[in-house]
Each structure stands twice: as C-alpha cells, then as structure tokens.
N, C-alpha and C positions, 0 to 999 in steps of 0.2 A: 582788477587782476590783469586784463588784457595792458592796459598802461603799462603795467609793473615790466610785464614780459617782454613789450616794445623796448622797454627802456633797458633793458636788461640784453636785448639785442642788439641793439644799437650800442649799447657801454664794449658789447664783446666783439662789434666788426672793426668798432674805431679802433682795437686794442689791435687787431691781427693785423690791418691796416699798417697801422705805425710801425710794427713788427718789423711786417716787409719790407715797409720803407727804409728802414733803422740796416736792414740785410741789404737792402740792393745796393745805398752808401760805402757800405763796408766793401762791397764787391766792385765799384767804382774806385777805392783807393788806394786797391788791392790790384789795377790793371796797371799793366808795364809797358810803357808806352815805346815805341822804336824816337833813333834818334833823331827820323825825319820828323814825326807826329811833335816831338818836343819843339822842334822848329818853327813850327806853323802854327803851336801856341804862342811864342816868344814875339810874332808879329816883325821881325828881323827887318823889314820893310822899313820901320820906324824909328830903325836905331842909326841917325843920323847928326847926331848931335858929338863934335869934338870936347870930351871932357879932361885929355891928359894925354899928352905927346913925350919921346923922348927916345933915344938912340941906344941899342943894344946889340953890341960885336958878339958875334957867335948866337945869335937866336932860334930857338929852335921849339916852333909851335908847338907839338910833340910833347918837349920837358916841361914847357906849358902847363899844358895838360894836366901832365903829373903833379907839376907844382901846385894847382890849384885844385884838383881831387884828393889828393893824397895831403899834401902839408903847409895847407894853408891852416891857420889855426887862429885868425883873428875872432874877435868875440864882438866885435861891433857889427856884424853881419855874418848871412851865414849862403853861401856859393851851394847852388840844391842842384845843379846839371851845369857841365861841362861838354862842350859839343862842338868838334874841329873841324872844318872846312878848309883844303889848303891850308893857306894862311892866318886863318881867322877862325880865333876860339869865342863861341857863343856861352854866355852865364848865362844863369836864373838866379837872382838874388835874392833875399829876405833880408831887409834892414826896417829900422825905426826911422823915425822925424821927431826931435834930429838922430844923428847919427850916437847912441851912449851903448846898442847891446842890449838893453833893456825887453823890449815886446818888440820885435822882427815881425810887426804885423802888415809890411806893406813888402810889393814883390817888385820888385824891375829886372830887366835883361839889358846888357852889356853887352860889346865884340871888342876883343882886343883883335886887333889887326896889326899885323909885318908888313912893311912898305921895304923889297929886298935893296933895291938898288940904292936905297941911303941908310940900311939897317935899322929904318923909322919903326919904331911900334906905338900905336894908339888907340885908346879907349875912347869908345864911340858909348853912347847912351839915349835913352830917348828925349825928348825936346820936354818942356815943363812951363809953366808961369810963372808956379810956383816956387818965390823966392829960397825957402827952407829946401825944399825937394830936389832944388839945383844944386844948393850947397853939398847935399850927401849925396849925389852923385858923383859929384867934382870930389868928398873926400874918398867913395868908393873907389874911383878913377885913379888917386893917388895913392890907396893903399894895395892895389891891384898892379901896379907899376912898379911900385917897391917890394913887392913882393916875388917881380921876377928878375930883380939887376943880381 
C-alpha cells in the first residue's frame, strides 16, 4: 500500500511539473520583445557576407519597411521582424533547404543596406559552408531585391 501511494505521488508531482512547465513556455512566447532585444538576437555582427547588389533611384529605407511588413507576399519564405537602422533594414527569416515554401524550419537574418552616394542597395547574409544553404540565401537575396525595384 505505502508503494501504491508513492507511486501514486510521484505520477501526480510529475503531472503539475509538466503543467508548469507546459505554462511557463506559453508565457515565454507570449513576451514582446523591443526592437533592440530582436537585435541582439539576430547576432547583426555576423551578417557580412554579400549576397545581392544593385542600384535603386529614389530609395527609401522607410518604404522598405513597408514593403516588406506589409506586402511582401512570397511563399517560399516567410520575413518574421523587420528592424530599420538609418539605412539598413534588419530581417528574420524562416525558409527551407532548398528553397520550395514547403517546412520554413530553418531561420536566418539579412540587412539590406543603401550605399547613398551611388544609390547602391545590398543584401548582406551570414557566411555558410554549406553549399545548399548559400544557394537560398543568394535566392532570398534576389527575391528581397526584386521586391523593392
């Protein structure tokens, strides 16, 4: 009997246990983070890598913005935070390997950058090895280009 009641104890701390645990998750996904905190996740330091250059008369980081919070609407990725510095809009992206839209289960972060004095705008990305992983970078890089001429 004393067994039964251990066991029986133990089945109902491990249950409130999880419970909690199961509550405090929810309340972790549920905080709003400011736009500096999103920053200092995104590791911004590391996004040095040129993946897509090209010239744009009339540019305006700003419309930017707009463009890619509001009416981007590609399905091969999905743009989760948009974050303006000056001249340089910081992403957070969810795409696949390779690039089809499919499971968006990997994250990277981007800066599109204005270079004013030549009208230069360029997608910076982080560095990789990984053959496939550079590819849909480079096509994130060019469908993030085209989506602001």
């Amino acid at each position: 009997m004393l067994i039964t009641f251990s066991k029986l104890l133990i089945h109902a701390a491990t249950a409130i246990d999880e419970a909690y645990q199961e509550g405090r998750e929810n309340e972790l996904e549920n905080i709003e983070l400011s736009s500096d905190q999103i920053l200092e996740t995104m590791d911004i330091d590391n996004i040095t890598i040129c993946y897509e250059t090209t010239g744009i008369a009339n540019f305006d980081i700003k419309k930017t913005e707009q463009i890619l919070k509001q009416n981007y609407t590609k399905n091969e990725f999905d743009i989760h935070d948009v974050i303006v510095r000056k001249n340089c809009a910081y992403l957070k992206v969810r795409h696949d390997i390779p690039l089809q839209g499919r499971n968006k289960c990997y994250g990277a972060c981007f800066s599109i950058n204005y270079m004013e004095p030549n009208n230069g705008v360029a997608v910076y990305g982080y560095s990789t090895k990984n053959a496939a992983e550079r590819q849909v970078f480079k096509e994130i890089a060019n469908e993030l280009i085209k989506s602001l001429l």
